[in-house]
C-alpha positions as CSV (number, residue, x, y, z in Angstrom):
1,X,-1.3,-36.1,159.5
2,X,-1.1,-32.6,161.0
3,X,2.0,-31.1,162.6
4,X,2.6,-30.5,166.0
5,X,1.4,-27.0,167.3
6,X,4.8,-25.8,167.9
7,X,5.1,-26.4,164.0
8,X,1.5,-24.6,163.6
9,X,2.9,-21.7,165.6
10,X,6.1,-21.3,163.7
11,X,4.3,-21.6,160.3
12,X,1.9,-18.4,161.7
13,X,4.8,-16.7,162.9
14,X,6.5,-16.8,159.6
15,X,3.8,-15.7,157.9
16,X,3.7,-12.7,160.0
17,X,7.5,-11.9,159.7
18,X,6.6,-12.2,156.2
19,X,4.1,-9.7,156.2
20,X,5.4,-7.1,158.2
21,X,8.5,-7.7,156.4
22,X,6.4,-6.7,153.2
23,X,4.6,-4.0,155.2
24,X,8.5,-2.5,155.8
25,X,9.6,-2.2,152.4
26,X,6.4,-0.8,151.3
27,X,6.5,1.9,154.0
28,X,10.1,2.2,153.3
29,X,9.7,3.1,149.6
30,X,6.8,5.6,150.3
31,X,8.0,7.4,153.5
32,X,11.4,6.7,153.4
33,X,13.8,4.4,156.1
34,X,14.2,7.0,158.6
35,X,10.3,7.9,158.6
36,X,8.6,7.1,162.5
37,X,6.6,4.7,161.3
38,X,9.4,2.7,159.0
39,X,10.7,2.4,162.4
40,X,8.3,1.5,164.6
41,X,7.5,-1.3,161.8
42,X,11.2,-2.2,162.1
43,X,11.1,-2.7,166.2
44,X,7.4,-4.6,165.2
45,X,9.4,-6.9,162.7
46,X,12.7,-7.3,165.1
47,X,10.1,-8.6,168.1
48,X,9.0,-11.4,166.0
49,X,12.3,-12.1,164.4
50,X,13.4,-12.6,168.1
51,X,10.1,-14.6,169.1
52,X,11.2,-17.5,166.0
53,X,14.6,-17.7,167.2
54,X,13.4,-18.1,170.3
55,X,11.1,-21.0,169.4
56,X,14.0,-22.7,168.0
57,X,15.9,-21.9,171.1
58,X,14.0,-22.9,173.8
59,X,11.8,-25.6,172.1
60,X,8.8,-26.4,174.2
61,X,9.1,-23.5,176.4
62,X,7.0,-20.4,174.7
């Protein structure tokens, strides 16, 4: 049985927060945290960070 596509959707976005998440640290331990593009990798990884909560949020609604 497959899940819904809300479920689909949240199982994608986690695997993006995952990645860019990864993407961070790696950045992070080459650049350092204060580098321009740690940062912008940062905002990137807070955007989808605010995009799950909002699933769980507002169910139905994005």
């Amino acid at each position: 049985m497959l899940g819904s596509p809300q479920h689909y959707q949240q199982n994608i976005l986690l695997k993006q927060i995952n990645q860019k998440r990864l993407d961070m640290y790696h950045k992070a331990a080459k650049h350092g945290f204060t580098d321009e593009e740690v940062v912008e990798c940062s905002q990137e990884l807070d955007n989808l960070l605010n995009e799950y909560q909002d699933m769980y949020l507002f169910p139905g609604v994005i």
